[in-house]
C-alpha positions, 0 to 999 in steps of 0.5 A: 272033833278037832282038837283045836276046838277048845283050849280047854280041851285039857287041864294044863295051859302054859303061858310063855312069850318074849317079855313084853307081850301080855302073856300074864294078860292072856293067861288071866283073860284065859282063866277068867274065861274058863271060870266065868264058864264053872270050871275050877281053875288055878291061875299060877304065876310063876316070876319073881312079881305078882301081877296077875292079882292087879288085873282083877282087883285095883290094889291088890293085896299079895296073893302067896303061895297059898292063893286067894280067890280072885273071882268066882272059882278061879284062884290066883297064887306065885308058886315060890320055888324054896316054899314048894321046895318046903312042901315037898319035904314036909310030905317026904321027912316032916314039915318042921324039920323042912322049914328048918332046912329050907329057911337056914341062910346057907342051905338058901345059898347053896340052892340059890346057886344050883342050877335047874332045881327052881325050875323043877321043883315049880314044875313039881308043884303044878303036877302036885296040882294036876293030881289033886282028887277027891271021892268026886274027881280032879279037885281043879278042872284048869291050870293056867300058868303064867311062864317065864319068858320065852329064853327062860321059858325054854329052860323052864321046860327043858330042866325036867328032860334033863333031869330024868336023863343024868340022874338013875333012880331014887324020888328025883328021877321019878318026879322029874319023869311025872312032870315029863309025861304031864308036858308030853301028854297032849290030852292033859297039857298045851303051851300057848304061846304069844307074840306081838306082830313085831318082828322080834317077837315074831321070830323068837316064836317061830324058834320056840316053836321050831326047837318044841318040835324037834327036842321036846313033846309039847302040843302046841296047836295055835299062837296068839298075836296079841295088840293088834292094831284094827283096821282103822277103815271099816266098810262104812269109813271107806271114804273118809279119807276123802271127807277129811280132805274135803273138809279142809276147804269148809267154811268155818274152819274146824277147831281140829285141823282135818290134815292131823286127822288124816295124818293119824289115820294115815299112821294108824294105816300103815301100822295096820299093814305092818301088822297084817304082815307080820301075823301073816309072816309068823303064819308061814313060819310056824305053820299054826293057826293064830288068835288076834287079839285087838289092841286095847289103848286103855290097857286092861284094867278090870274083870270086864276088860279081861271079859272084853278079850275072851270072845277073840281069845277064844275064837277059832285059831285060823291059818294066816300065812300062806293059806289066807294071807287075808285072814290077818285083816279080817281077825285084826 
C-alpha cells in the first residue's frame, strides 16, 4: 500500500509553513476531518495566539492549556511552554513545589532568556500525548500540531537533536531522545508542509524540505499549496470572452460595462497561470506530490467551511512538476 494513501496514516502531523499561509486552516481542516471520521483527535497549537478555536466557534472563549472540545472527538488546546514546564515537574518533584517554582518572577526570567528549552519542553508535551494509553490502547488516535512558521519552525524541530547531542546523560538526554525518535519515526509521524503559490513561499518550502533531508529524519511525503486561484473558464465558459465582447455592442447597453468583466477575467486569468507555475515550480523542486487547495474568497468561517476544504485536503497528492506540469490546472 502506498504510504501516501492517507495522511492519517500515523498519529502525529505537524503543521508549519511561512507565516501567512494558512497552515492553522489546514491543520483544523485536517483535525476536522479526522474527527468527523471517529478519530480522537487533539488539535494542539503551539504560538503565542489562539486562533484555531475561532475557526470552530464565532467567539470563541480561550481554549487553554487544558483544552475543550471544539467539535465531536476533536479537542483543541495552546500548549504553553512554562505550563508544560510545571507539569512535567509536578510529575518528577510534586506539582506544589513546581508551580512555586515555575511561577516565581526570576526563575520565568531566566527561562525567558534560555535559549531551546520552549522549544523542547513543547515537543515533550506532544510526546507525553502520543503515550497516553488505556487498558483499550492509545487514548488519541491523532495529533495535529500547529507549528511555528517556517524559520522558527526549523528551530522547533532541531532543538531536540541538539539536546540529545550536548547534553550526556540524566532525564534531559532521555526525554530529548524520546522526542527525537517519535520525529524520526516515519509510522508515528509526518510534517506537512504549506505554502502558497508564490514565489516566496515557494522557496522557503523547497529549503525546508532540502535541509529535512540532509540533517534530519522527518517524512514528508506531500505539500500543500494552499488559495489557489481556479481556473476562472471551465469547459462550459470557454467562449465568454467572446460573448462579453459581443455584448459590448448590444442594445440596451448592460448596467455593468462587459469591458470590466472582461478586464476581471482577464485578471483572474493571468493569476491562474501564475499560480499554475508557481505549483508547477515547487514540484520540481521538491520532487513531492502536492495538494491544491481552492482559494475561498469569504475566507473559512465555520465547521462547513472547513468540511468544504477537507475533499481536496484530503485528495491524492499528485506530482505537478516535471512529471505533469498539467496536473497544477486540473487540482487548481
Amino acid at each position: 500500500m502506498d504510504e501516501r494513501a492517507s495522511i492519517f496514516a500515523g498519529r502525529l502531523v505537524i503543521v508549519t509553513g511561512k507565516g501567512g499561509t494558512g497552515k492553522t486552516t489546514v491543520a483544523a481542516t485536517l483535525a476536522h476531518a479526522a474527527a468527523l471520521r471517529g478519530l480522537r483527535v487533539v488539535l494542539a497549537e503551539v504560538g503565542r495566539d489562539e486562533q484555531a478555536p475561532a475557526l470552530f466557534e464565532p467567539d470563541a472563549a480561550p481554549v487553554g492549556y487544558a483544552g475543550r472540545e471544539v467539535a465531536p472527538g476533536l479537542t483543541a488546546m495552546r500548549i504553553d511552554p512554562f505550563a508544560a514546564l510545571a507539569e512535567y515537574l509536578g510529575m518528577q518533584l510534586s506539582r506544589l513545589i513546581a508551580d512555586r517554582v515555575v511561577g516565581n518572577r526570576g526563575f520565568r526570567q531566566l527561562m525567558t532568556a534560555t535559549p531551546g528549552w520552549r522549544e523542547l519542553i513543547t515537543l515533550g508535551k506532544v510526546w507525553h500525548l502520543e503515550q497516553q494509553r488505556d487498558e483499550a490502547g492509545p487514548q488519541i488516535d491523532l495529533i495535529v500540531v500547529d507549528a511555528p512558521a517556517t524559520g522558527h519552525g526549523l528551530t522547533f524541530l532541531d532543538v531536540p537533536h541538539l539536546v540529545a547531542s550536548a547534553v550526556r546523560s540524566g532525564p534531559l538526554r532521555r526525554n530529548a531522545e524520546q522526542v527525537e525518535r517519535l520525529l524520526a519515526d516515519p509510522d508515528r509521524t509526518r510534517l506537512l508542509p504549506v505554502a502558497l503559490a508564490e514565489e516566496l513561499p515557494v522557496r522557503e518550502t523547497q529549503e525546508l524540505v532540502e535541509r529535512l533531508r540532509a540533517e534530519r529524519s522527518i517524512t514528508i511525503d506531500r505539500i500543500v499549496v494552499n488559495a489557489v486561484e481556479p481556473d476562472p473558464l471551465a469547459d462550459d465558459l470557454a467562449e465568454l470572452p467572446e460573448r462579453l465582447a459581443a455584448i459590448a455592442t448590444a442594445e440596451p447597453a448592460p448596467s455593468i460595462r462587459p469591458a470590466t468583466l472582461r478586464a476581471c477575467l482577464a485578471h483572474r486569468q493571468a493569476r491562474h497561470a501564475l499560480h499554475r507555475q508557481h505549483i508547477a515550480d515547487l514540484g520540481r523542486r521538491t520532487e513531492l506530490p502536492l495538494v491544491v487547495l481552492p482559494i475561498r474568497p469569504g475566507g473559512v468561517r465555520g465547521p462547513d467551511d472547513l468540511a468544504a476544504l477537507a475533499a481536496p485536503l484530503l485528495a491524492e497528492p499528485r506530482y505537478v512538476g516535471e512529471r505533469s506540469a498539467n496536473a497544477a490546472g486540473t487540482e487548481a
